[in-house]
C-alpha positions as CSV (number, residue, x, y, z in Angstrom):
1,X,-16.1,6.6,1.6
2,X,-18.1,8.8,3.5
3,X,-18.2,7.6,7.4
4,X,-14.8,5.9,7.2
5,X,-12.5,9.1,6.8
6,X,-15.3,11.4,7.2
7,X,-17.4,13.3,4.9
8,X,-16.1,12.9,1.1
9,X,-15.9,15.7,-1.1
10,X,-14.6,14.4,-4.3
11,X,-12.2,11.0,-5.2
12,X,-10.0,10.7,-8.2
13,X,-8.8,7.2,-9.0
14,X,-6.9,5.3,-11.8
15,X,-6.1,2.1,-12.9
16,X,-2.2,0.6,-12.9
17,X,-0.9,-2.6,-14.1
18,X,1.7,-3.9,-12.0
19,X,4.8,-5.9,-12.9
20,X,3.0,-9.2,-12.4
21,X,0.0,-8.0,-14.8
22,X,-2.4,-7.6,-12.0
23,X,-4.7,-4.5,-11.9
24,X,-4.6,-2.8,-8.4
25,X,-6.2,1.4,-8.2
26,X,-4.2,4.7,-7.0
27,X,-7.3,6.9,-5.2
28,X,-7.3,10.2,-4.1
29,X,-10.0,11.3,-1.8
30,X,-10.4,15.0,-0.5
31,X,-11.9,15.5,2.5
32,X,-15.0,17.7,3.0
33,X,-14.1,20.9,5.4
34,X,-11.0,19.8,6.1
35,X,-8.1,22.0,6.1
36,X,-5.2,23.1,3.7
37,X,-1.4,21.8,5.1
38,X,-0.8,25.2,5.4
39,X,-3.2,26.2,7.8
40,X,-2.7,23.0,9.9
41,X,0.8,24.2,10.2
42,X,-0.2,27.2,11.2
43,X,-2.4,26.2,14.0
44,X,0.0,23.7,15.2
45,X,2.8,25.9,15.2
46,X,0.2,28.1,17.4
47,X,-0.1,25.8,20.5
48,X,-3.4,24.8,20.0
49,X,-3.2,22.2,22.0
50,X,-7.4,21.0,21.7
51,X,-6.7,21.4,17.9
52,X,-3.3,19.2,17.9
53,X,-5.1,16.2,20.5
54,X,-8.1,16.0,18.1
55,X,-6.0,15.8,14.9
56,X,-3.4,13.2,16.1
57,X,-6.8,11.7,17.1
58,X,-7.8,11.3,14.2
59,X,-5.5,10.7,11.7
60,X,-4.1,8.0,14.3
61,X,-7.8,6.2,13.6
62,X,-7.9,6.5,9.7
63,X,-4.7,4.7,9.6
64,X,-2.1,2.2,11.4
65,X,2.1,1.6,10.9
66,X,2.0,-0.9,13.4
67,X,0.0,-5.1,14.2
68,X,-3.6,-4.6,16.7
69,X,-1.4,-7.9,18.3
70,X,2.1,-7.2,18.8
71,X,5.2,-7.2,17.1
72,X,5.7,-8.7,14.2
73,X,7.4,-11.9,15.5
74,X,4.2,-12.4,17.3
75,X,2.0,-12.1,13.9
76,X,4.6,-14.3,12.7
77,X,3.7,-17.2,15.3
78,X,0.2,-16.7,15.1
79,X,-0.3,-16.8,11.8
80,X,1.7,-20.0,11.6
81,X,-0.5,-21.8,14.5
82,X,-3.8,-20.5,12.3
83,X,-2.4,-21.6,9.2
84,X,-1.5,-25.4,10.6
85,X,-5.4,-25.7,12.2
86,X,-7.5,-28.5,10.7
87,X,-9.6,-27.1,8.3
88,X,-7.9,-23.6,7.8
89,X,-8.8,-21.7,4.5
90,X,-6.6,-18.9,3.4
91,X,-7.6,-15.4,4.5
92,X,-7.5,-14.0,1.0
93,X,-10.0,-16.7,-0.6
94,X,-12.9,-16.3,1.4
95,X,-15.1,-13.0,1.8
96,X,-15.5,-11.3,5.1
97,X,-17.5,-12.5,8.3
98,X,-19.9,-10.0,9.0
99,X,-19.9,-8.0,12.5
100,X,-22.0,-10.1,14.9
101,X,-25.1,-7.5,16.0
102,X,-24.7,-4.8,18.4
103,X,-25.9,-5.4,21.7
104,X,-28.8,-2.4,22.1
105,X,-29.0,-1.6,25.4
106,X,-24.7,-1.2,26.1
107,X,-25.0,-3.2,29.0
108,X,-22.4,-5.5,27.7
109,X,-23.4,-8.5,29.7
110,X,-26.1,-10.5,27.2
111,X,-25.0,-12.5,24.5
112,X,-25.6,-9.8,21.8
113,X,-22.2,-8.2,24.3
114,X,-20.4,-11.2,24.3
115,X,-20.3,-11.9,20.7
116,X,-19.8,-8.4,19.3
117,X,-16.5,-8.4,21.7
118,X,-15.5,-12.0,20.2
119,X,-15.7,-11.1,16.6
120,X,-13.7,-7.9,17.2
121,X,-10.5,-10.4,18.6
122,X,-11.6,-12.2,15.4
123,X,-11.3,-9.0,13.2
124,X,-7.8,-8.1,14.9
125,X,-6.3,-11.4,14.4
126,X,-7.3,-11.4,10.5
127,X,-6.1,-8.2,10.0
128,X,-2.6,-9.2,11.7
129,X,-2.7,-12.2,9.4
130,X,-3.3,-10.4,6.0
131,X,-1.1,-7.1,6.8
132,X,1.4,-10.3,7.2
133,X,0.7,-12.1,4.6
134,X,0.3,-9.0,2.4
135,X,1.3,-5.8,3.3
136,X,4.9,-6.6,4.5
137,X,7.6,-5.2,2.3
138,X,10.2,-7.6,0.3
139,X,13.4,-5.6,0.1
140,X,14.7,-4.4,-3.9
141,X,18.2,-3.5,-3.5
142,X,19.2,-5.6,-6.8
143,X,20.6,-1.9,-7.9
144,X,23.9,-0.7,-8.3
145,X,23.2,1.6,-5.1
146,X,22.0,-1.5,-3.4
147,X,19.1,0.9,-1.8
148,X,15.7,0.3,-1.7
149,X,13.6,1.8,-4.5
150,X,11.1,2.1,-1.8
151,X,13.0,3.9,0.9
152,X,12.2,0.8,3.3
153,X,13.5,0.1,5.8
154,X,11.4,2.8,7.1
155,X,11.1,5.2,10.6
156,X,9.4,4.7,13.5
157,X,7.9,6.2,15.8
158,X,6.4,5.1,19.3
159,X,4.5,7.9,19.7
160,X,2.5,10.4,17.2
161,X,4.8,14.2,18.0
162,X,4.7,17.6,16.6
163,X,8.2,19.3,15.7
164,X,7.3,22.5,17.1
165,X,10.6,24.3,14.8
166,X,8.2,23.0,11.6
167,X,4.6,21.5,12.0
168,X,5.4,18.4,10.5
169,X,3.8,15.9,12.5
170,X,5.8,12.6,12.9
171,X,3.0,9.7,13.0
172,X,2.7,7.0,15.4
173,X,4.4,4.0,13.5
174,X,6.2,0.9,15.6
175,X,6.8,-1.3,12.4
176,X,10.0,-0.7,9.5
177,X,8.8,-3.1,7.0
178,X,5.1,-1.9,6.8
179,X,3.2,0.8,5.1
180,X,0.5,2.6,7.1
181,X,-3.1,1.2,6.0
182,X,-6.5,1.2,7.3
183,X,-7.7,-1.7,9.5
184,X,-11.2,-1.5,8.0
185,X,-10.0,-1.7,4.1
186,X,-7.7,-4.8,4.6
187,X,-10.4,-6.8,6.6
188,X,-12.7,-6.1,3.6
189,X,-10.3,-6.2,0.4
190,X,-8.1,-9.0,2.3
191,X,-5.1,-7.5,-0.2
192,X,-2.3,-5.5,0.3
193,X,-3.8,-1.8,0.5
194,X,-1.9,1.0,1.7
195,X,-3.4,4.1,3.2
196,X,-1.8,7.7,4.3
197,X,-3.0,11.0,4.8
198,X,-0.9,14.0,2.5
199,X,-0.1,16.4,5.3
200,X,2.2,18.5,3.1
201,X,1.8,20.6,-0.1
202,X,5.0,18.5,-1.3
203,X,3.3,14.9,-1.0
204,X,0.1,16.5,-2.4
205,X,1.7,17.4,-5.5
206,X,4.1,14.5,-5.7
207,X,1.1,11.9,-5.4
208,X,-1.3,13.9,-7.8
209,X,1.2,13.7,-10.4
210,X,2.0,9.7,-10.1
211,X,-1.9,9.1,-10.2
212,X,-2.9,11.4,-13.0
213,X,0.5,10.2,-15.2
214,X,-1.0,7.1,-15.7
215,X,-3.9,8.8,-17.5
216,X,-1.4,10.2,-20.2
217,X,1.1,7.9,-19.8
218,X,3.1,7.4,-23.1
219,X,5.3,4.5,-24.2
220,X,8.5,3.7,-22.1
221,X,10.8,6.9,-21.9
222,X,14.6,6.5,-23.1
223,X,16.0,6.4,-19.8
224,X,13.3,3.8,-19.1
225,X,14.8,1.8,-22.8
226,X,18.5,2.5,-21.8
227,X,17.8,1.3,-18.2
228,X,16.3,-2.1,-19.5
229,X,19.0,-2.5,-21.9
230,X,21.8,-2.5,-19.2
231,X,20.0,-4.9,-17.0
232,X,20.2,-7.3,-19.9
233,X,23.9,-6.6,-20.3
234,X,24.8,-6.3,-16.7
235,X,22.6,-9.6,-16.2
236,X,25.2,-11.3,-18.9
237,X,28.1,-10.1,-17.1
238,X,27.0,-11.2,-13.9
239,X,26.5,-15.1,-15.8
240,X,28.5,-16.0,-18.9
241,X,27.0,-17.4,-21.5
242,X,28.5,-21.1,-23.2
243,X,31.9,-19.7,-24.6
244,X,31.6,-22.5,-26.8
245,X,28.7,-20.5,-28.6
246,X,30.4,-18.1,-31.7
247,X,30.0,-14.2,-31.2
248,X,27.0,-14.1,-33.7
249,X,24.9,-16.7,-31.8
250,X,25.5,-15.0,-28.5
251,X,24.9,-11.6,-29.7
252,X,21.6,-13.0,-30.9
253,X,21.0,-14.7,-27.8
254,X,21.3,-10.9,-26.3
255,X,19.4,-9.3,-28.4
256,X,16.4,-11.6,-28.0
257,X,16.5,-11.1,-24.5
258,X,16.9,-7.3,-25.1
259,X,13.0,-7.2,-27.1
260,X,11.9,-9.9,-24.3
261,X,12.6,-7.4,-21.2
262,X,11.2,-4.7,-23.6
263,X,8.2,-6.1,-24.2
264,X,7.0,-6.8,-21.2
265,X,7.5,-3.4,-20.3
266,X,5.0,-2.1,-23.0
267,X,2.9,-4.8,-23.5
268,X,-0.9,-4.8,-21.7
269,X,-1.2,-8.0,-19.8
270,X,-4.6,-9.8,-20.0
271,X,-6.0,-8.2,-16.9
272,X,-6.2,-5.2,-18.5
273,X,-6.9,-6.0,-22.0
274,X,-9.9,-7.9,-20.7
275,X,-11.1,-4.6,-18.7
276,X,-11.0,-2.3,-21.7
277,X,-13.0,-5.3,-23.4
278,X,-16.0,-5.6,-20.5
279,X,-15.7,-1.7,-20.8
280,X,-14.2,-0.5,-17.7
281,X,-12.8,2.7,-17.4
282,X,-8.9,3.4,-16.3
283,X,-9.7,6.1,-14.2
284,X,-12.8,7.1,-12.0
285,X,-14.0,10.2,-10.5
286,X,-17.1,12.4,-9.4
């Protein structure tokens, strides 16, 4: 990573299976030289103005809430014009162009010029069209609180601030349904990757101990069981079974479901037996 979000001192990632089966990585990255939460509170709280313009700086360049394009209606339209051209292959099924070469002297004039500045309107229109197609968030509200697990819709902001009461710093963000995430990472991985920086001793530990709990990670917890279970009850209420059938066939019926929804919460989908098999770690780190 070094070069991207500057100098890397050490990285800590692990391997999660999602619902769907597919493998996707939880990374960690500390930052050479860089400073604790606490003393960037510290300094902001100060008034240092230079020290505030350079940070907002760069923490608005490692990441984005927000299209290079518009808003996301606009995406919306373009990416529905690019998928209905003759000849169009999905975004996600072909690797990356590479950057046309930089024109050496920086007049911007010869062709070197003109093409670098072409395939950075191609860059920005694939990454509007993968943070689209990938990155958007699909409401969960099928809870009894009807509130998203995921705390979407989420704030924005039109303009990176400091709350000069407490530090925090309130990021630059114009889009509710959208994570923040790194222009560079999606135009390369073409998935959905989310990026953010831990700017509190709070996230720090929060995020540290949802990546390193996969690591150690036991069976399902009895909440987790008892949760499961009343989603297979709740899901009966909610559509009756044949009345016709007698008591014992429908408790049967139940109880089947029951070690179905189970199972699939303990069971290793093929993805990641098929990793342990080629060797692959679950976790890697320097």
């Amino acid at each position: 990573m070094n070069g991207l979000f500057s100098e890397t001192l050490a990285y800590y990632d692990t391997v999660e299976q999602q619902g769907h089966l597919t493998l996707h990585l939880h990374i960690i990255i500390w930052i050479k030289y860089s400073l604790s939460p606490q003393q960037i509170r510290d300094r902001l709280l100060a008034g240092d103005s230079e020290f505030q313009k350079q940070l907002i700086q760069y923490l608005e360049s490692a990441h984005k809430g927000e299209y290079f394009t518009g808003s996301q209606a606009d995406v919306f339209n373009m990416r529905h014009e690019t998928e209905m051209m003759s000849g169009f292959i999905d975004y996600t099924k072909v690797l990356p162009e590479v950057p046309a070469p930089h024109c050496k002297h920086g007049c911007g004039d010869c062709l070197s010029g003109e093409t670098s500045e072409g395939w950075w309107a191609y860059f920005r229109k694939v990454v509007g069209i993968l943070i689209c197609k990938c990155n958007i968030h699909m409401c969960c509200m099928d809870n009894k609180w009807k509130q998203c697990k995921a705390r979407f819709p989420c704030q924005i902001f039109n303009e990176t601030s400091v709350d000069t009461t407490t530090g925090h710093l309130n990021m630059l963000k114009r889009e509710r349904w959208l994570n923040t995430f790194t222009p560079i990472l999606t135009y390369l991985f073409r998935c959905n990757t989310d990026v953010t920086s831990l700017r509190s001793g709070m996230a720090i530990k929060a995020v540290l101990i949802y990546v390193t709990d996969y690591i150690t990670k036991p069976g399902l917890k009895t909440h987790a069981i008892f949760d499961c279970i009343q989603s297979v009850f709740q899901r009966s209420k909610d559509q009756p079974d044949n009345p016709a059938k007698t008591r014992k066939e429908r408790a049967r019926k139940t109880m089947a479901q029951m070690v179905n929804v189970l199972g699939a919460k303990t069971e290793l989908g093929s993805p990641m037996v098929c990793s342990y098999l080629l060797g692959l770690p679950d976790h890697y780190m320097n």
